[in-house]
N, C-alpha and C positions, 0 to 999 in steps of 0.2 A: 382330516387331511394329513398325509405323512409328507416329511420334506423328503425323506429317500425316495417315496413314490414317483414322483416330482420330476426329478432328475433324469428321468429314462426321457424327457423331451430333446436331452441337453443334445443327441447325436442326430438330432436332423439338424442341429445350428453350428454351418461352419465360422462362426467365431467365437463357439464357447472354447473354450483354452483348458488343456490337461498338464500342462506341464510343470513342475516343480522349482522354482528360484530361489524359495526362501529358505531360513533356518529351520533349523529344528520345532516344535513344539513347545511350548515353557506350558507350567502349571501356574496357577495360585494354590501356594502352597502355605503360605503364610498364617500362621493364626487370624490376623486378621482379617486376611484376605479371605479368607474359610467364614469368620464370621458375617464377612459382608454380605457372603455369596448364601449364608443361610438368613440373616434379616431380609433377603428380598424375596425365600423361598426358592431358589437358584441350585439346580442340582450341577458342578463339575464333571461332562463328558472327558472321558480315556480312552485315548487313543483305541482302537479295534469296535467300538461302537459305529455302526452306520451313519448315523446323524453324525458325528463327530467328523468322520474319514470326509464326509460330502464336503462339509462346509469348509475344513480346514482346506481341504484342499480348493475347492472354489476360490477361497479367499487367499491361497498361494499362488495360483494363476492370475488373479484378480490385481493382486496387489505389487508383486513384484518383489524384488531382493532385498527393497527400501524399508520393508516391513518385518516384526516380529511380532506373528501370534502366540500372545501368551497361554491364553485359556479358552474354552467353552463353555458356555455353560447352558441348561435347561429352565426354561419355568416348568416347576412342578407342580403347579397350582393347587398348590398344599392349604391355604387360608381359606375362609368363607368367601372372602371378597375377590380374591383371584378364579375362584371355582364360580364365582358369579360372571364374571367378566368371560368365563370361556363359555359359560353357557349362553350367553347374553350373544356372542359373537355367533355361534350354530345358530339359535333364533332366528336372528338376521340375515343368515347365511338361508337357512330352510327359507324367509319370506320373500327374498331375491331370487331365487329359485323358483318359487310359485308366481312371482310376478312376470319371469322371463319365460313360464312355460314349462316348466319342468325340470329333465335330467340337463345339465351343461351350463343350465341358465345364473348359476351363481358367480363362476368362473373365479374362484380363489389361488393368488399369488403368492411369491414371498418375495418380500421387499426390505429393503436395507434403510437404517436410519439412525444418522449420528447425534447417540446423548453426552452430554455430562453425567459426571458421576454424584452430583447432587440431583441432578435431574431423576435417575434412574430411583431411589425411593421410592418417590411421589410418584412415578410410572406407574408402577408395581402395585403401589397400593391403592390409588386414585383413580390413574389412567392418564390422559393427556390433557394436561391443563390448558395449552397452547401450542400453537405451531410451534414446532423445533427448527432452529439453525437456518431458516430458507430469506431471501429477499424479498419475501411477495408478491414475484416474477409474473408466478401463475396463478395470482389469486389468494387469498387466506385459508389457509390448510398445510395438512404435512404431505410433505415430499418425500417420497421414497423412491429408491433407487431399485433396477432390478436385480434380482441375487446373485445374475452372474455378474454385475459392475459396483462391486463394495469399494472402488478405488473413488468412484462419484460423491459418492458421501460422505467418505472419510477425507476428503479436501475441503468441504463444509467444518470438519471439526474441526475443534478445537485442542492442544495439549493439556493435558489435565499439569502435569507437571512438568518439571527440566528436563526429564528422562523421557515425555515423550508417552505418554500415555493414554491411551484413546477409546472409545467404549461406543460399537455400535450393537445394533439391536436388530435381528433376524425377525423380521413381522409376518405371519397371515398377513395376506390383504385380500378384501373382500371387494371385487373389484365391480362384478356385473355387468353390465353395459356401459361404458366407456363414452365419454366423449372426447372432442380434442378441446383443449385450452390453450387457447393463444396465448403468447407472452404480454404481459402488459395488464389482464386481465384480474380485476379485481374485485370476482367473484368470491362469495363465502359458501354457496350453495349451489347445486346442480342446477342446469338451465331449464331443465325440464324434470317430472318426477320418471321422465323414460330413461333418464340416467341416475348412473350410483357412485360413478367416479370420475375424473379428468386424466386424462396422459398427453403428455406434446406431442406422442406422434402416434398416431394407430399402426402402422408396420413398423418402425425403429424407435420402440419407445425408450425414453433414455429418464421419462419422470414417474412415476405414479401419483396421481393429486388427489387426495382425500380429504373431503371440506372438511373446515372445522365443525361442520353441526355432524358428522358422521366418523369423527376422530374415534371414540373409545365404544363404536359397534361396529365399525369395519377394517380393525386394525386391532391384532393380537401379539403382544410382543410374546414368542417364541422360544429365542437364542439369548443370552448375550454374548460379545465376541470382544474379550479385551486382547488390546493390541498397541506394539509401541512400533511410534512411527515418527519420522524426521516431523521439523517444525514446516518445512517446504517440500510439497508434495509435486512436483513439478513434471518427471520425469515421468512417462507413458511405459509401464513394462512390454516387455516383450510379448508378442502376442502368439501364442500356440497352437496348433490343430488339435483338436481333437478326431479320434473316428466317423467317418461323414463322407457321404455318398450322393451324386447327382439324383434325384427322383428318378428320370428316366433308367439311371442305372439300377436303382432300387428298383422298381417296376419289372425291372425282364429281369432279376435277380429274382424276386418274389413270383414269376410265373413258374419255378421251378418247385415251390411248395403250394402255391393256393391252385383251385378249378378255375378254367378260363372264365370262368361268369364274375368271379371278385376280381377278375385283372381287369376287367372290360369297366366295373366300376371305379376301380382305383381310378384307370386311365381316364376316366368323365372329371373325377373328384380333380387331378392333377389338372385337366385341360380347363376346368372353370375357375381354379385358382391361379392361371395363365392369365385367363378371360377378366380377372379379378371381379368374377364372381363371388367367389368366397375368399379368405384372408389365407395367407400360412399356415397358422397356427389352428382355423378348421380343418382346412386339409389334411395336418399332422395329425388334430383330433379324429378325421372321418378315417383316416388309414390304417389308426392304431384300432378301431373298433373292429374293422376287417377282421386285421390279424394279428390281435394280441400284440403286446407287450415282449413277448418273450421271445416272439421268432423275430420280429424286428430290432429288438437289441444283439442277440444273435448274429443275425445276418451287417448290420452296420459292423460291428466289431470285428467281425472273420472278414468281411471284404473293404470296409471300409480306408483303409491304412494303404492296400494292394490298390484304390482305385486311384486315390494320392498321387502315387509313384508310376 
């Protein structure tokens, strides 16, 4: 799974945010800082890399003025034991798949989640010894946030230092079939084996919940994202448009490029997600199979902005 890939969902949701508040970029440029980022096997992204440009920016939108991102950086699952933990993770990935059915049936996210900087070693080389940072609101497991909302989890941290220094973690999450977990709930495991994961909301999820018996095979840490940030994270940033269009605008938009027989479907696919038949995010899934990728980003971007105004 690529995280750029990923990202082409970002313009059917009018509230993912484009807009730029923060500083500049910083590096870890430090010797030390160099050696830390190679003991964990951590490759430093530069600026014009894809992966770099998404996140940084995500988490500029995200985060707001309050914030400076320092660095990026990669697992390069350079070690035996990190190259173990991603294959380990595809396994799991292929067998949630075959248990859902097929192609869709894995459904893999990326999810946000605040370490310690002692913590992050034993991540890297172990995996997850325990739930990170959460109340046990929704049970015993890790919490993760969705990757457009890195401002969720990073109010869970902690400052590392005076200066304000913070270290979240860009995860795979293996999500599958989904249930909802009520608050209060002090589950360790799925309610049933027909679920793989927990979220408080199935249309506005604002958690991802990953039991602890399913921590270090459905959950890959990624990214890491250091970042200095005030000791009170209080203040809500500004929230941005991005490019984004009405469905039904998108629809008679897209009768100009597809044969009336894929409009007529789209239109079923729109109208049973009305009916809530099916969710958004099948909908977004059945639309983009239509018509690619590429004429749908396209078309959001060139009209998207014109339907706004």
């Amino acid at each position: 799974m690529d995280y750029v890939r990923t990202q082409v969902e970002a313009v059917f949701d009018d509230s993912e945010q484009d807009g730029s508040t923060i500083s500049e970029s910083g590096s870890c440029d430090s010797s030390s800082d160099r050696s830390f980022a190679d003991e964990l096997g951590l490759m430093e992204l530069l600026e014009g890399d894809k992966a770099h440009d998404l996140i940084f920016r995500n988490c500029k939108s995200g985060l707001g003025d309050q914030c400076q991102i320092l660095s990026v950086l990669r697992n390069g699952f350079r070690n035996v034991g990190s190259r173990a933990k991603l294959k380990t993770f595809q396994v799991f990935q292929e067998a949630v798949q075959m248990k859902h059915g097929g192609h869709g049936g894995a459904k893999v996210k990326y999810g946000w989640c605040s370490v310690s900087k002692h913590e992050l070693k034993t991540i890297f080389e172990y995996g997850f010894s325990e739930p990170l940072r959460n109340d046990g609101s929704f049970g015993r497991g890790l919490y993760l946030s969705p990757d457009n909302s890195p401002l969720d989890c990073l109010k869970d941290s902690a400052s590392e230092s005076e200066d304000g220094m913070r270290f979240l973690l860009l995860c795979r999450v293996l999500l599958g079939k989904s249930e909802i977990v009520p608050q209060g709930s002090t589950r360790s495991c799925p309610s049933s084996p027909e679920f793989d994961s927990g979220v408080d909301d199935l249309v506005s999820t604002k958690k991802y919940i990953v039991w602890s018996t399913h921590m270090n095979t459905h959950v890959l840490p990624e990214f890491l994202v250091c970042i200095k940030a005030p000791f009170n994270l209080t203040r809500s940033p500004k929230r941005l448009r991005s490019p984004w269009m009405a469905f039904p605008v998108l629809i008679k938009t897209l009768s100009k490029f597809l044969p009336p027989s894929q409009i007529l479907v789209i239109q079923k696919h729109y109208k049973d997600q009305q009916n809530r038949r099916i969710t958004r995010s099948e909908l977004i899934q059945r639309v983009r199979s239509i018509t690619g990728d590429k004429l749908l980003v396209h078309i959001i971007k060139a009209c998207g902005h014109k339907v706004q105004h």
